[in-house]
C-alpha positions as CSV (number, residue, x, y, z in Angstrom):
1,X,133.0,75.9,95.3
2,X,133.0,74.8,91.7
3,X,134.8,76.5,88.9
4,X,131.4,77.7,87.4
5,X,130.5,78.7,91.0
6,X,133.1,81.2,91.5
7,X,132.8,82.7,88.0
8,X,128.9,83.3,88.8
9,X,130.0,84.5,92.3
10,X,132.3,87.3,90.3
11,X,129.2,87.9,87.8
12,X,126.4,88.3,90.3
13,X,129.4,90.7,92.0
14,X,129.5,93.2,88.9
15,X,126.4,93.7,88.0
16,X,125.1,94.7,91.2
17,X,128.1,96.8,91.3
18,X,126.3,98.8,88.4
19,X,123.0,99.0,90.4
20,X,121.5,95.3,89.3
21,X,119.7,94.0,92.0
22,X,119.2,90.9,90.3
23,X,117.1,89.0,93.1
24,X,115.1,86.9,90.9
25,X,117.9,86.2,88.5
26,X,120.4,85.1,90.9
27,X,118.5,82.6,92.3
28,X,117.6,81.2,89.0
29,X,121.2,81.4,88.0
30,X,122.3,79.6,91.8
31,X,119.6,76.7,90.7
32,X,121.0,76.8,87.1
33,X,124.9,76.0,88.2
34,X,123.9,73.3,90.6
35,X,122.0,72.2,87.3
36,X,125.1,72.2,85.5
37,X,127.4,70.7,87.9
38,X,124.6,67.7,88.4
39,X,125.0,66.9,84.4
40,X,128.8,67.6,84.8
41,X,128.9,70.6,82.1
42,X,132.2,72.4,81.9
43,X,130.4,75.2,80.6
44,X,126.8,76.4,79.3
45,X,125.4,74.9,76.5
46,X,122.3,74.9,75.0
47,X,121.0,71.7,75.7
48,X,121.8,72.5,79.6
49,X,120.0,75.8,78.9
50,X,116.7,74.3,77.2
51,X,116.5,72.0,80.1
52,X,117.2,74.3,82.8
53,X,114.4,76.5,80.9
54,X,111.6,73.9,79.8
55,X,112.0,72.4,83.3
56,X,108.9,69.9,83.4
57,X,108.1,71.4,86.8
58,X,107.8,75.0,85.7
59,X,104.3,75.9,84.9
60,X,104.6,76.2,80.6
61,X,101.9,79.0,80.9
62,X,104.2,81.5,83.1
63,X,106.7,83.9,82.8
64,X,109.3,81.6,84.5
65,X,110.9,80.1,81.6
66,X,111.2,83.7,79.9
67,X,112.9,85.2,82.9
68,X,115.5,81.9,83.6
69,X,116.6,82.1,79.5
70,X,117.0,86.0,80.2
71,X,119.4,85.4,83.1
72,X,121.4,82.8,81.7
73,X,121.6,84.7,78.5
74,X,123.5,87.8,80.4
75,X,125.9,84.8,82.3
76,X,126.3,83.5,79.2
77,X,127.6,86.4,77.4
78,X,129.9,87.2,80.7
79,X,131.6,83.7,80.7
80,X,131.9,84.0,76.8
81,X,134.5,86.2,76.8
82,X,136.4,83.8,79.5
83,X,135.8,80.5,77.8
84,X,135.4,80.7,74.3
85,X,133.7,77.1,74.7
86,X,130.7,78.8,76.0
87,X,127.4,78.9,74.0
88,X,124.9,81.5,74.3
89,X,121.3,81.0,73.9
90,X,119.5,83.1,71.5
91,X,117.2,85.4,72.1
92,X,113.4,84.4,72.0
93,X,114.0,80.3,72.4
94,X,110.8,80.5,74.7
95,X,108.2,83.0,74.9
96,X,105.3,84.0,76.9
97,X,102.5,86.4,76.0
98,X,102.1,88.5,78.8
99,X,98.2,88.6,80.4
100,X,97.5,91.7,82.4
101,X,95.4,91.0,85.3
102,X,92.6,93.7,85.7
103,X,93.4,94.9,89.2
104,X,91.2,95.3,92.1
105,X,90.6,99.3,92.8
106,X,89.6,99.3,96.7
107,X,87.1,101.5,98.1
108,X,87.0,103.9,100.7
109,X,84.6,101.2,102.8
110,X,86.9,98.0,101.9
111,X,89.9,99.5,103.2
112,X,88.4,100.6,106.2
113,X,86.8,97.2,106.4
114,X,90.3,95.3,105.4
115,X,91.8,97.4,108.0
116,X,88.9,96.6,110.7
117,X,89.6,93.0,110.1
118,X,93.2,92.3,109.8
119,X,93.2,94.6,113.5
120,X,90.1,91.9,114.7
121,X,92.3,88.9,113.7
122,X,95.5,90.3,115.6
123,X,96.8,88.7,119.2
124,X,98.3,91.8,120.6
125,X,97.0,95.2,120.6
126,X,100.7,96.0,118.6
127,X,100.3,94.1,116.5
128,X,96.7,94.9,115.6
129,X,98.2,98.4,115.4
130,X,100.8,98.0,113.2
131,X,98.5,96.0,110.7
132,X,95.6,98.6,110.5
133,X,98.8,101.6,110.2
134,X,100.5,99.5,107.7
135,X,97.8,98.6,105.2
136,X,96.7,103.0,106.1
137,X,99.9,104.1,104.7
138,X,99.6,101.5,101.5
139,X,96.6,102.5,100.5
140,X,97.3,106.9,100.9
141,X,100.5,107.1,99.7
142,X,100.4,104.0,96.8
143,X,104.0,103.0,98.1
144,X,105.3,99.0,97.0
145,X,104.5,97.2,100.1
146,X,108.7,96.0,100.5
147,X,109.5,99.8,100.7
148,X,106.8,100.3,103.5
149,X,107.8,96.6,105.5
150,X,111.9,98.8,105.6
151,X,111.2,101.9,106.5
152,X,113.4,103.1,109.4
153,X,112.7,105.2,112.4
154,X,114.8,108.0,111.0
155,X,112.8,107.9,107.5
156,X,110.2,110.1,109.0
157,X,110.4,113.3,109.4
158,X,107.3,114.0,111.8
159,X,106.9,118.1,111.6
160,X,107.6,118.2,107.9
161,X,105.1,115.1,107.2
162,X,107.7,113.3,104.6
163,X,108.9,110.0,104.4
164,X,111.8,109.0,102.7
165,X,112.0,106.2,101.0
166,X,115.5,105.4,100.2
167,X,116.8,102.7,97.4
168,X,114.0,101.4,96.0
169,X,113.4,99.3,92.9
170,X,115.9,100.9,91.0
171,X,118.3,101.6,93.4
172,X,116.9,105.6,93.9
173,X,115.6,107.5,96.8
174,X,112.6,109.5,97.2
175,X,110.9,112.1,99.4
176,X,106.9,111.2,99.8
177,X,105.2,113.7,101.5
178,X,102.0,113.0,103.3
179,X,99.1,114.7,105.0
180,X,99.1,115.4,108.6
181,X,96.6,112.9,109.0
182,X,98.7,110.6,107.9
183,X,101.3,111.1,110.4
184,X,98.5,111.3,113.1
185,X,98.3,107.8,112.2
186,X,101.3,106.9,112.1
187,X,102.0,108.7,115.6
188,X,99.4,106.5,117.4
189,X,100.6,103.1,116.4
190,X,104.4,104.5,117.0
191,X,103.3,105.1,121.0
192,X,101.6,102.0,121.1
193,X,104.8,100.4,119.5
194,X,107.0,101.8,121.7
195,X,105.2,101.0,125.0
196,X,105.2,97.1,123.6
197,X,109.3,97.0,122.9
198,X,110.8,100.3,124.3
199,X,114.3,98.7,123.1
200,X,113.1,97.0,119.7
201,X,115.8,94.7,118.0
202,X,114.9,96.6,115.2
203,X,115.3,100.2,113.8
204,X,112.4,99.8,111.5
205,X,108.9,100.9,111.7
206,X,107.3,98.5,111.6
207,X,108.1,95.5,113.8
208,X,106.2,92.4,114.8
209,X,105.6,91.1,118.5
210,X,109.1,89.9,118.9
211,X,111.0,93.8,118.1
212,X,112.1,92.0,114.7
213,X,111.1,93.5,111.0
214,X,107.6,92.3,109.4
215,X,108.3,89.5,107.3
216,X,106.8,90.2,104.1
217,X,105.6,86.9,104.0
218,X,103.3,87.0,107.2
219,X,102.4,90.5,106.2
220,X,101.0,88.4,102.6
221,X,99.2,85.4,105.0
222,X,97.5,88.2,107.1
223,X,96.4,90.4,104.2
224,X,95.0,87.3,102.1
225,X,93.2,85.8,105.3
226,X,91.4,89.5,106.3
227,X,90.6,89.9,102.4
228,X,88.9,86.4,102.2
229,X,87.2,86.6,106.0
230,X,85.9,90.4,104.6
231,X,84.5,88.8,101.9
232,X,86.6,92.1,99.7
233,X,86.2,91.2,95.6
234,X,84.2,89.4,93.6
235,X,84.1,85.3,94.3
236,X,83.6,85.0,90.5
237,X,86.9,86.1,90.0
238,X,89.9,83.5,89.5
239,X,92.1,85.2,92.5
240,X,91.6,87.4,95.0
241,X,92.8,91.2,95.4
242,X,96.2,91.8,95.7
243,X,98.3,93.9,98.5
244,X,99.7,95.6,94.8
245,X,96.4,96.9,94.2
246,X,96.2,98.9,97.1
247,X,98.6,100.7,94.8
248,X,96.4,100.7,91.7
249,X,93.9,101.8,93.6
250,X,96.3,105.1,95.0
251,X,96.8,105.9,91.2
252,X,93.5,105.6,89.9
253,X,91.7,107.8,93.0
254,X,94.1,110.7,92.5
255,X,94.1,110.9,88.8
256,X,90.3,110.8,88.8
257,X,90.5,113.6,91.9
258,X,92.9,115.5,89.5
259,X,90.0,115.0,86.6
260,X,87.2,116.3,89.6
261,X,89.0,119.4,89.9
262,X,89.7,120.3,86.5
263,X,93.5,120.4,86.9
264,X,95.5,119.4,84.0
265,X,96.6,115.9,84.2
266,X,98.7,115.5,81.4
267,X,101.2,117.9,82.9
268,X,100.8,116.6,86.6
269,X,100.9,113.1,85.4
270,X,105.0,113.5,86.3
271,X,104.9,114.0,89.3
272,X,102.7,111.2,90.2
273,X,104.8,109.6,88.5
274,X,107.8,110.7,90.6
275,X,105.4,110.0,93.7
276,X,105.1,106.9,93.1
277,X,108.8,105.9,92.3
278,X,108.6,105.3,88.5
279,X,111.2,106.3,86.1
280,X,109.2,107.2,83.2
281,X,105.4,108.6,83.0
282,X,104.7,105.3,80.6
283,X,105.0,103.4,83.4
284,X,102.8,104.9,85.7
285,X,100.6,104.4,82.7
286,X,100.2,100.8,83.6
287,X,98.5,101.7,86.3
288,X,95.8,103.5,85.5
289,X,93.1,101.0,84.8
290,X,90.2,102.6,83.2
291,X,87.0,102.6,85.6
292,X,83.8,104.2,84.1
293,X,84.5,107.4,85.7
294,X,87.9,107.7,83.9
295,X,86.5,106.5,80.6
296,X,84.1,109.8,81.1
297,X,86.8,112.6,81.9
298,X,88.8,110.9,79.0
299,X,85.4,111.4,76.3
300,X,84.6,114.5,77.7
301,X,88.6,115.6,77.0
302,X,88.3,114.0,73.4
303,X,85.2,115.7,72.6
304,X,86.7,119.2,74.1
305,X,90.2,118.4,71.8
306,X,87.9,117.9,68.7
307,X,85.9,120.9,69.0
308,X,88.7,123.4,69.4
309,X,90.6,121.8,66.3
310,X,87.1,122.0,64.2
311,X,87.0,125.5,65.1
């Protein structure tokens, strides 16, 4: 290993030491010292960093080159303090102007139909099982598809219906609790999981016809093919529906439930919040894509705010 190799070897070590996951970033940063060494740079400089960033190959319309400068910027500062030859690159050389995609918001009938589908498609009744129960659990409890893919075995706690969902996106655990449907569910594709690999290579949930974990990946391929063969979204649109919207779509149903009912969302929006993993309300915010039903709880609230300050 190089010099700069080791030092990003002791960086990548630290931070994650403070809770950084840093996927995304250390690969960038990996790509971005086998830059360096190619060019034969002691150090980073800015001309290594502006080509490492503008890369030709990077699409100039994504987020890519925002997230690379961002990484090397926090290596830069690290090796700064080691080799005082080291130049940092300042903040806002590139910069992208974030497009929000308008999520998809499922229906009761597509996910019925997406599961129907993706189960049709499958070679082995446990593997048709574990799609359908997989894609049932995204869409009732709004969980991020990587924390369903690890669940283990001992994550469930069957008579008290919670999950546990343990070091997430930032590094926290959570208890999910979930109808008793819900564990019905998951109860049938567990016997039929069982009965397929009684000694699974693998402690997770779900597992694929060989006992190993799903490979997010192939979970993706299958999810995409059943959502094009359904004919699920509308062909006008550029892409097609996400497994992240089965997520959207969680958010959305319950706050317009919560609106149905006449409960006051503004003080439960918290704990979906917490449901859903977030650290902060605002985020759950991003969420909660305004459909026409919202748009008419949130006039009806306006109009009701108005009235009792006018009076």
């Amino acid at each position: 290993m190089t010099v700069l190799q080791d030092r990003l070897v002791d960086y990548l070590a630290l931070r994650r030491s403070l809770g950084h996951k840093l996927a995304t970033a250390g690969r960038d940063l990996e790509r971005f010292v086998v830059y360096l060494d190619h060019v034969g740079a002691q150090t980073v400089t800015l001309a290594a960093t502006l080509a490492f960033v503008l890369d030709p190959d990077v699409d100039p319309v994504s987020s890519i080159g925002v997230k690379r400068l961002a990484a090397v910027r926090g290596f830069a500062r690290h090796l700064s303090g080691i080799d005082p030859a080291t130049e940092i690159p300042p903040a806002g050389l590139v910069s992208y102007r974030a497009r929000r995609r308008v999520p998809h918001l499922f229906t009761d009938d597509e996910i019925n139909l997406l599961m129907a589908t993706t189960a049709a498609s499958a070679r082995t009744p446990q593997r048709s099982a574990m799609l359908q129960a997989l894609i049932a659990l995204l869409a009732v409890t709004g969980m991020r598809v990587g924390e369903a893919i690890r669940l283990e075995r001992a994550d469930i706690d069957w008579n008290e219906a919670v999950i546990t969902i343990r070091a997430t996106k930032f590094g926290k655990s959570r208890q999910v609790p979930v109808s008793t449907s819900t564990i019905d569910g998951l109860s049938v594709y567990a016997r039929v999981r069982d009965n397929a690999h009684p000694e699974p290579a693998a402690s997770n949930v779900f597992i694929s016809g060989n006992g190993t974990p799903v490979a997010y990946s192939h979970f993706c391929l299958t999810f995409w093919r059943a959502i094009d063969t359904a004919g699920i979204g509308d062909p006008a649109r550029e892409r097609r529906p996400r497994i992240h919207d089965l997520r959207h779509s969680f958010a959305v149903r319950t706050l317009v439930g919560w609106h149905r009912d006449g409960l006051d969302v503004g003080a439960l929006l918290p704990r979906l919040s917490t449901y859903l993993g977030h650290r902060e309300p605002r985020y759950t915010y991003r969420y909660l894509t305004a459909t026409p039903e919202l748009l008419g709880h949130a006039a009806t609230m306006l109009e009701a705010d108005g009235a009792e300050k006018n009076r």
